[in-house]
PLY file of the C-alpha trace (Angstrom):
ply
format ascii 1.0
element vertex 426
property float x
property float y
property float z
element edge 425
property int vertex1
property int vertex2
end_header
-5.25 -16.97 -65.24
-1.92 -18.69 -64.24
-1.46 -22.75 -64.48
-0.03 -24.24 -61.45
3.95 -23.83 -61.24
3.47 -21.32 -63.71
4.67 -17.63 -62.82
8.12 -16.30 -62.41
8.11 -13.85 -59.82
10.22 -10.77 -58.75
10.32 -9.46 -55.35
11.48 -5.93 -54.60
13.32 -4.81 -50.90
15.28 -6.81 -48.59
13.62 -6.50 -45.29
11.30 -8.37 -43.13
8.43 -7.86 -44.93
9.86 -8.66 -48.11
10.96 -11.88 -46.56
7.22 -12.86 -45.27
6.04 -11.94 -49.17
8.56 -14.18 -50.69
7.63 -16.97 -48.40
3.89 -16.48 -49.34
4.52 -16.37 -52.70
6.73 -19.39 -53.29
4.18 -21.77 -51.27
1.53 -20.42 -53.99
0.70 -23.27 -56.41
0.73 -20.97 -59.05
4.20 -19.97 -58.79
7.26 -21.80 -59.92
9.85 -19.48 -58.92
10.58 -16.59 -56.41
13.71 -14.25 -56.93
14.15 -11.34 -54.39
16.50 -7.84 -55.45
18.39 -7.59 -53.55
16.99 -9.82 -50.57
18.67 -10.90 -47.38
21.08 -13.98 -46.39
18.02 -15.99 -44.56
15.70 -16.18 -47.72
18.05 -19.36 -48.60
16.58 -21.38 -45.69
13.14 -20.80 -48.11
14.56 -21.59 -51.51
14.05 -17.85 -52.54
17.01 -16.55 -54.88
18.80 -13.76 -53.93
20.07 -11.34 -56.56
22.67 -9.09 -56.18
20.47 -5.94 -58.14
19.92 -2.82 -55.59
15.86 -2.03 -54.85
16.72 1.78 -56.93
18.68 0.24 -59.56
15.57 0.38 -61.84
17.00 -0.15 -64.90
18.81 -3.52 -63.44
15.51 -4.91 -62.02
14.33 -4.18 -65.70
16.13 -6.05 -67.49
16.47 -8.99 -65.20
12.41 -9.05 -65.34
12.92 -8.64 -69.46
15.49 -11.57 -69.50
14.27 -13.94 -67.01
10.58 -13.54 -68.45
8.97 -11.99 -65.01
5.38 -12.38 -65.00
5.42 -9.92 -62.34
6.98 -7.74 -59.84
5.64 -7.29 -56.45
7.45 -3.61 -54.62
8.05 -3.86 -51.05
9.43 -0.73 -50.00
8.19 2.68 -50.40
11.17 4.37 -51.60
10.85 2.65 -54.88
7.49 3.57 -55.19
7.72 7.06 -54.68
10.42 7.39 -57.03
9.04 5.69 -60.06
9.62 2.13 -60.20
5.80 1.17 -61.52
6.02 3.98 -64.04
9.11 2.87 -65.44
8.05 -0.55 -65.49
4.97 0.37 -66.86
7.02 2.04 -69.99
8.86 -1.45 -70.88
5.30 -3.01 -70.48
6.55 -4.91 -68.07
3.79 -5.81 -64.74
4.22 -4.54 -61.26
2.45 -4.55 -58.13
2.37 -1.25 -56.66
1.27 2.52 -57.36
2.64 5.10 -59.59
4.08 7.93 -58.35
1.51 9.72 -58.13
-0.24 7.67 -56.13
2.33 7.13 -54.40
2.62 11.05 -53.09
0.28 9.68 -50.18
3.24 8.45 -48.81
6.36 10.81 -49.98
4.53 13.67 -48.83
2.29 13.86 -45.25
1.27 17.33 -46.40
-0.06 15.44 -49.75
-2.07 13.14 -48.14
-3.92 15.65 -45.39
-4.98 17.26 -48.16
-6.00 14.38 -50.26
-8.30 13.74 -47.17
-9.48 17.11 -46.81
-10.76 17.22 -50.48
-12.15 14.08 -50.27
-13.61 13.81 -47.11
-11.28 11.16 -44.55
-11.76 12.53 -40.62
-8.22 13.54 -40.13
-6.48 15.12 -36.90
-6.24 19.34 -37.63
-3.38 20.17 -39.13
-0.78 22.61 -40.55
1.99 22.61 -43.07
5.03 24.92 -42.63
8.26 25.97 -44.58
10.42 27.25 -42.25
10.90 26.71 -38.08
10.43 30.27 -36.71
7.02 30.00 -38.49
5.91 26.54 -37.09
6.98 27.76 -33.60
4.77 30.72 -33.88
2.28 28.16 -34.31
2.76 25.87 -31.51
0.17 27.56 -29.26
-2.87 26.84 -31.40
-1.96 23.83 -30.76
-1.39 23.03 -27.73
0.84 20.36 -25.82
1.75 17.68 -26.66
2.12 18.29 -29.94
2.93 15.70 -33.32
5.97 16.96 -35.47
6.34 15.19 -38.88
8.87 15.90 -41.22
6.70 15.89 -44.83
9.18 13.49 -46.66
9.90 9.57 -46.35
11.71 8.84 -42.56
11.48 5.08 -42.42
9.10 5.24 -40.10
11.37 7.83 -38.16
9.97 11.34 -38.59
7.59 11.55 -36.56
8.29 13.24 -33.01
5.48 13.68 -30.23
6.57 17.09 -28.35
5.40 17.74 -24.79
6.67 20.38 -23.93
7.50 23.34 -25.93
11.37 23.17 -25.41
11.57 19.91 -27.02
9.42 21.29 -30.06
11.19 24.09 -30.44
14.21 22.27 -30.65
12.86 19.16 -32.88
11.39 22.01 -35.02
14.83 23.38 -36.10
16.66 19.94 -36.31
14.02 18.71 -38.75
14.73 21.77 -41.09
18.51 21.79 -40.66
18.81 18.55 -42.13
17.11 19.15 -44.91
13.28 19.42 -44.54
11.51 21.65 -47.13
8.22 21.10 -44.61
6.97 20.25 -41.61
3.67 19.47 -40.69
2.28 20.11 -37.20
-0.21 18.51 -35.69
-3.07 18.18 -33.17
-2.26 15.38 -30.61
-5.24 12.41 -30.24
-5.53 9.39 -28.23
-6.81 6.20 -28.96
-5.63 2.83 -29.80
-4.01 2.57 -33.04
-4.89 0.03 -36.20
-3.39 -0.78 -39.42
-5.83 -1.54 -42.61
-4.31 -3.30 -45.56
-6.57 -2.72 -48.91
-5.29 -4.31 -51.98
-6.51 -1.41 -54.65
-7.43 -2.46 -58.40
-8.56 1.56 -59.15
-11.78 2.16 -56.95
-12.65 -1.38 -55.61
-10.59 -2.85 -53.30
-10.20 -6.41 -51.07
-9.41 -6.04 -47.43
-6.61 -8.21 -45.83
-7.20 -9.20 -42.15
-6.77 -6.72 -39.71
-3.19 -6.05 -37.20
-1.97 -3.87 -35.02
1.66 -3.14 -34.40
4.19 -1.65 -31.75
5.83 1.77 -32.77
8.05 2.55 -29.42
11.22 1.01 -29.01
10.89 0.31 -25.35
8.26 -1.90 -23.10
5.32 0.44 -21.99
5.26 2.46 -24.93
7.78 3.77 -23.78
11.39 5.61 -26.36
11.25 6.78 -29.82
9.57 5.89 -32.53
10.52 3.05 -34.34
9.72 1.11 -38.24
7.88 -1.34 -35.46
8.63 -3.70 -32.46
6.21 -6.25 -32.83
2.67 -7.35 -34.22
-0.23 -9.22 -34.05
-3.62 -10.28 -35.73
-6.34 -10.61 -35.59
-7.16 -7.16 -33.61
-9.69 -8.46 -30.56
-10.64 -5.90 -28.85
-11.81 -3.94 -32.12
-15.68 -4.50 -32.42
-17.44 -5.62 -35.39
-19.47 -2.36 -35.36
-16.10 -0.41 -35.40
-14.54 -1.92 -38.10
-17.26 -1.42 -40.31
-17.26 1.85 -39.12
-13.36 2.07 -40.26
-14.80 1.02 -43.53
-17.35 2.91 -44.13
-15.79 6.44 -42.82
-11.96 5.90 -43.77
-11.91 3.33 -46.66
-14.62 3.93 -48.81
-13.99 7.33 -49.26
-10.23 6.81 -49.62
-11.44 4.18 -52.18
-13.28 7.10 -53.72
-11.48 9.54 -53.99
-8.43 7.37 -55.43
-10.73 6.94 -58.06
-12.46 10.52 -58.98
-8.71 11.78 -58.51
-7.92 9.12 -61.49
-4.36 7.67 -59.62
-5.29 4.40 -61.05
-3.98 2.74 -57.62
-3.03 -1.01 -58.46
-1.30 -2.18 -54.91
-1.31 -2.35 -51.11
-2.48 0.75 -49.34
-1.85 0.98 -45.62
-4.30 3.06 -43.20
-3.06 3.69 -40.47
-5.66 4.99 -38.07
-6.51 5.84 -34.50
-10.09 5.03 -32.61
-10.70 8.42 -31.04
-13.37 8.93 -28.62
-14.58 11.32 -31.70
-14.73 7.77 -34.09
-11.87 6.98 -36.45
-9.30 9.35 -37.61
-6.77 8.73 -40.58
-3.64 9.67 -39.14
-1.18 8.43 -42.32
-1.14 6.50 -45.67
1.54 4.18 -46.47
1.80 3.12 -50.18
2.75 -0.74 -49.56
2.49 -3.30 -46.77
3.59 -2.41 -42.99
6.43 -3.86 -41.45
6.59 -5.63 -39.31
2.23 -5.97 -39.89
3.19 -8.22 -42.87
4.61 -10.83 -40.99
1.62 -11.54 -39.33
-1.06 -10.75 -41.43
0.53 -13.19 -44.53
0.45 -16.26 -42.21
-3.12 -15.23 -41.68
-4.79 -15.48 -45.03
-6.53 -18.61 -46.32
-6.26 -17.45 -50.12
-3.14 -17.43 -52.37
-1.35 -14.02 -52.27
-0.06 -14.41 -55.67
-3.69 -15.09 -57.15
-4.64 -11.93 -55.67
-1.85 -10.04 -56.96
-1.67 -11.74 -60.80
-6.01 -10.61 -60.83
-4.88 -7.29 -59.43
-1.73 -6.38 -62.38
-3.72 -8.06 -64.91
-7.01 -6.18 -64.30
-9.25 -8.91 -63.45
-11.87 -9.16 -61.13
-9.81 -9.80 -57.64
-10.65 -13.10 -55.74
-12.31 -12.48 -52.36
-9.89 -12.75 -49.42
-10.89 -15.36 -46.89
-8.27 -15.78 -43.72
-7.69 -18.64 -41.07
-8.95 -18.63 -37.43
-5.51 -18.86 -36.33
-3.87 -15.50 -34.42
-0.70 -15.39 -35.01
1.72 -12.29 -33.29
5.34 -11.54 -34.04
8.18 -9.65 -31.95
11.06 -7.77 -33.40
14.73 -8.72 -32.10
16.44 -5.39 -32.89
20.13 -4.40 -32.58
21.40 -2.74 -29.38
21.19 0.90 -29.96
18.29 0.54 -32.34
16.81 2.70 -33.57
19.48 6.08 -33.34
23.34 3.68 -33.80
22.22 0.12 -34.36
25.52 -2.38 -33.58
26.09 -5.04 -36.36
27.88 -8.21 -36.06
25.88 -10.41 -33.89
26.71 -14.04 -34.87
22.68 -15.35 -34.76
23.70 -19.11 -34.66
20.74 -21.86 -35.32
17.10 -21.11 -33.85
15.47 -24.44 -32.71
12.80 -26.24 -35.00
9.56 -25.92 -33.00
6.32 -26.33 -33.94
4.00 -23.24 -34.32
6.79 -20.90 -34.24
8.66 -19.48 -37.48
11.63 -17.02 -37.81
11.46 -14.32 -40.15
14.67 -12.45 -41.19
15.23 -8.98 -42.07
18.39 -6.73 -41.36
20.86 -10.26 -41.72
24.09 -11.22 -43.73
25.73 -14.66 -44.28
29.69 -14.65 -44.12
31.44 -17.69 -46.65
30.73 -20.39 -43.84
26.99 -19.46 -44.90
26.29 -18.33 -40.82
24.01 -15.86 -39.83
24.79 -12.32 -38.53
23.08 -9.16 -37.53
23.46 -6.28 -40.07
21.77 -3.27 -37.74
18.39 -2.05 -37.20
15.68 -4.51 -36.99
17.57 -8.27 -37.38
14.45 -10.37 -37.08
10.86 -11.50 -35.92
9.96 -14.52 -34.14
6.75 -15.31 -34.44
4.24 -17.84 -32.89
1.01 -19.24 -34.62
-2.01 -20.73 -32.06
-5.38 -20.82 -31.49
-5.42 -17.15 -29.45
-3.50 -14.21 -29.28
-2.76 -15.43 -25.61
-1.44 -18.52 -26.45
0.37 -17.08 -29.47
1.79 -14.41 -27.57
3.39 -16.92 -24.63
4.60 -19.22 -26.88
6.82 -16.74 -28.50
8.02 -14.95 -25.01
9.03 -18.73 -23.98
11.34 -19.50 -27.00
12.73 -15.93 -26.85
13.92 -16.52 -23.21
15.88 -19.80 -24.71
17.94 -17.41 -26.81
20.97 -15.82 -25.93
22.07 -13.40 -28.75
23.89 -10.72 -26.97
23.57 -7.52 -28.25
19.85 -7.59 -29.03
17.00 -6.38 -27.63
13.01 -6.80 -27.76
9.74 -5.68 -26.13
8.58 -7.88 -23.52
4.55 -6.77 -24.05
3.84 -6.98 -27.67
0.24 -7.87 -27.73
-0.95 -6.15 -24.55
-3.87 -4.54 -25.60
-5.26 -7.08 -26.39
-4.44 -10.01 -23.91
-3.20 -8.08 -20.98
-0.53 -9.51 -20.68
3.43 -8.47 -20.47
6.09 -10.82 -20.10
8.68 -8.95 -18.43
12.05 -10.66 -17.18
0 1
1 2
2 3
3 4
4 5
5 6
6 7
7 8
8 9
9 10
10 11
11 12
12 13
13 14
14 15
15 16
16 17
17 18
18 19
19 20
20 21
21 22
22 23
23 24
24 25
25 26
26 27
27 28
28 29
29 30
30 31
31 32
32 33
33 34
34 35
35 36
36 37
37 38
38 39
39 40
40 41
41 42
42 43
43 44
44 45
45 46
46 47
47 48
48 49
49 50
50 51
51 52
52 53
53 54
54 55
55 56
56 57
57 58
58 59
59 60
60 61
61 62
62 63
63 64
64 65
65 66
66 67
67 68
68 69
69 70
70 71
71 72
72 73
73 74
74 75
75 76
76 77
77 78
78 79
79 80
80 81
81 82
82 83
83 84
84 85
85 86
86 87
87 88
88 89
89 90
90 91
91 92
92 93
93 94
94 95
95 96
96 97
97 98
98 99
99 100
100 101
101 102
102 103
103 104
104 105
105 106
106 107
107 108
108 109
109 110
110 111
111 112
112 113
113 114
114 115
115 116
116 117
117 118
118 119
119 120
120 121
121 122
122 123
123 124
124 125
125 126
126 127
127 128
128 129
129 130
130 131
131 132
132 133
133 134
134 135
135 136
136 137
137 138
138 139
139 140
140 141
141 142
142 143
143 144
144 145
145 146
146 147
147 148
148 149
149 150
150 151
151 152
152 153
153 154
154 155
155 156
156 157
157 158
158 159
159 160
160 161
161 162
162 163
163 164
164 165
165 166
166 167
167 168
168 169
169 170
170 171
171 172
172 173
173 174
174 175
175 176
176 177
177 178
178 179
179 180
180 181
181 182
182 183
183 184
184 185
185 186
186 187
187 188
188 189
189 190
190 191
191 192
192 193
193 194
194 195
195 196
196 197
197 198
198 199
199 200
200 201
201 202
202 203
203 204
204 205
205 206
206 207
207 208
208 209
209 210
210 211
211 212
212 213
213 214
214 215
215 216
216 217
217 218
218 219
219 220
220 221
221 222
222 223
223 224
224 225
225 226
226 227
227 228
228 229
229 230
230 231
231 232
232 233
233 234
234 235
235 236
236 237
237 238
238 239
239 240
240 241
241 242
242 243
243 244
244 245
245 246
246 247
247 248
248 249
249 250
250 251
251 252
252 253
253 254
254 255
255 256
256 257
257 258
258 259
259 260
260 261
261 262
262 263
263 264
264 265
265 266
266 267
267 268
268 269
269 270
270 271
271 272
272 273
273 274
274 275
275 276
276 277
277 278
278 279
279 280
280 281
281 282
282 283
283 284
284 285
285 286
286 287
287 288
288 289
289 290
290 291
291 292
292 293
293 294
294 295
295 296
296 297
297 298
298 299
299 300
300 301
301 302
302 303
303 304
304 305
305 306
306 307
307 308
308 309
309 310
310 311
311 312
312 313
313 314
314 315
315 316
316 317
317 318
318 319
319 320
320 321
321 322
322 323
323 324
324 325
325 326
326 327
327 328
328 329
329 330
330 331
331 332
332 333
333 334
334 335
335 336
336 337
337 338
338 339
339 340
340 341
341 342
342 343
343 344
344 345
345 346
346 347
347 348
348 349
349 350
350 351
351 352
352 353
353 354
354 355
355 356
356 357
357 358
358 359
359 360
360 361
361 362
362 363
363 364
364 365
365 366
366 367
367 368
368 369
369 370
370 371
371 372
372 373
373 374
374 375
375 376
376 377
377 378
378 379
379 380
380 381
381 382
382 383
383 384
384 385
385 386
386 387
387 388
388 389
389 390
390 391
391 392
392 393
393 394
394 395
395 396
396 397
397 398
398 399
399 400
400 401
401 402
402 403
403 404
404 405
405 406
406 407
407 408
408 409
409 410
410 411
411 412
412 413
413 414
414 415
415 416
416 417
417 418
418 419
419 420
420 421
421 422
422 423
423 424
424 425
């Protein structure tokens, strides 16, 4: 076990998410130093270094972790995952926090995953895998409309196309395999609210984190494409006690399972994301690491030290239980105009004020030499509001957004709807 102000640690990605782990890590006792490869411009307001070393520049992030004496490395984003990072590490003996890529296949590949579930027994929605468009089209009537189009590989959150009518599959069908898709996957269309579940694996046993739910459309009402995420919250209300443990029982165990008759020796986060259907719970994907934007809220939320949980979970001890606060804490996005198709960049960002209960957490920003703060595309940041209640979380961070005035931007004016019923439109 670590002493206090102990462990070096290296942080992998440069997002949002990466930004909420670095903050949770440096306030750990344990830890005496964060360093984040390749970061963004607003981890200096925490004291987290930023190093100029690219997330797939493996062999950089090696030997920086070799020279600097890394106790470990914790992977943010799944494109690192699925192309080796943890194996490579794993051949300088160096410790990482994340799955191999083998494991990680759960995530490169949505064809993988269905049929990890099939074989090992997660309810999943029927399904279909196909190599070329004509084929897929011929298809389309056993399913039905509307239809779910996925492209198989990695799409930051992007691939993913709900078709209701057959025009608009038809056409999404061929644009996903004329840029490049070797398969598509079609699927049969469910409803329900959707959940994200955050296990931290150690091989078969596993420690759940608390429970969020996030925002995929880019627009108020559900409404535009899909998106990495618009906004987040936790804890998850209107989910019963009797259906989470049914989430457990029918989702994770058996994931937990089969990770471990399959041998994948899974050391990391893995995401379920899941929809209640009137039929019970249905896996509809596995991500390989922590959601974003799901991390920003779900970090402020635990009562236990992140990096005691992960140094147990690299170095094969028996993980701590996870305990988390009574505090809800929810989180919306301020995206770039144009987001998520032709993002603009450039916004200046200027100086958000100090206010108790509410924290900012960067993502998609750059500094220029007077050290100020600009949008760099896609998702810039999340403002976030800690309280008692989602309700009071959830107006507390729609009444500092309305003092901002960063033109340019955009956000959803209902994050958190389901469960307060509340929007806060302008």
């Amino acid at each position: 076990m670590a002493k206090m102000k102990d462990m070096k640690v290296l942080v992998v990605g440069s997002g949002g998410r990466e930004y909420a782990v670095a903050r949770a890590l440096k306030k750990s006792p344990l830890v005496s130093e964060v360093y984040c490869a390749p970061g963004n411009s607003g981890l200096d307001q925490i004291g987290v270094k930023q190093l100029d070393i690219a997330e797939d520049d493996f062999k950089g992030l090696k030997d920086f972790a070799i020279k600097e004496e890394i106790d470990w490395t914790f992977v943010g984003p799944e494109d690192a995952l699925v192309a080796g990072i943890v194996d490579y590490f794993h051949a300088f003996d160096l410790k990482i926090f994340g799955p191999n890529a083998r494991a990680a296949q759960l995530e490169g590949s949505k064809d993988y995953a269905l049929r990890f579930m099939e074989k090992y027994g997660v309810p999943h929605p029927r399904y279909d895998t196909f190599q070329d468009a004509e084929s897929a089209i011929q298809a389309l009537p056993e399913f039905g409309l509307p239809v779910v189009l996925k492209e198989d590989g990695l799409a930051g959150g992007k691939g993913v196309v709900i078709a209701e009518d057959q025009e608009t599959a038809e056409n999404t069908l061929r644009e996903m395999f004329d840029k490049g898709q070797k398969q598509v996957v079609l699927e049969e269309f469910l409803t329900g609210p959707e959940y994200s579940v955050f296990a931290v694996m150690q091989g078969g046993e596993y420690r759940l984190l608390p429970l969020a739910q996030d925002h995929k459309r880019a627009y108020d009402d559900d409404k535009g494409p899909n998106t990495g995420g618009m906004g987040s919250y936790s804890p998850v209300p209107q989910l019963s006690q009797a259906e989470y443990d049914e989430i457990v029982d029918q989702l994770v165990k058996p994931t937990a399972a089969g990770l471990e008759k399959g041998g994948y020796d899974y050391h990391g986060v893995l995401y379920l994301g899941l929809m209640m259907t009137e039929k019970g719970p249905k896996m509809i994907e596995y991500n390989v690491r922590l959601g974003d934007p799901e991390t920003e809220v779900v970090l402020p939320r635990l009562a236990s030290d992140l990096a005691e949980l992960v140094d147990a979970n690299v170095n094969d001890r028996e993980m701590p239980e996870v305990k988390e606060t009574d505090d809800a804490v929810l989180g919306v996005i301020l995206a770039a105009e144009g987001y998520p198709k032709s993002p603009l960049k450039g916004q200046k960002l200027g100086a958000f004020p100090a206010e108790a209960g509410i924290a900012v957490d960067y993502a998609n920003v750059k500094a220029d030499e007077a050290g100020d703060l600009f949008g760099n595309g896609g998702r810039i940041l999340m403002v976030r509001a800690t309280a008692k209640d989602l309700a009071a979380a959830q107006e507390h961070v729609y009444s500092y957004l309305k003092k901002l005035d960063i033109p340019q931007t955009f956000y959803r004016h209902d994050i958190g709807f389901r469960a307060t019923g509340k929007k806060y439109q302008d």
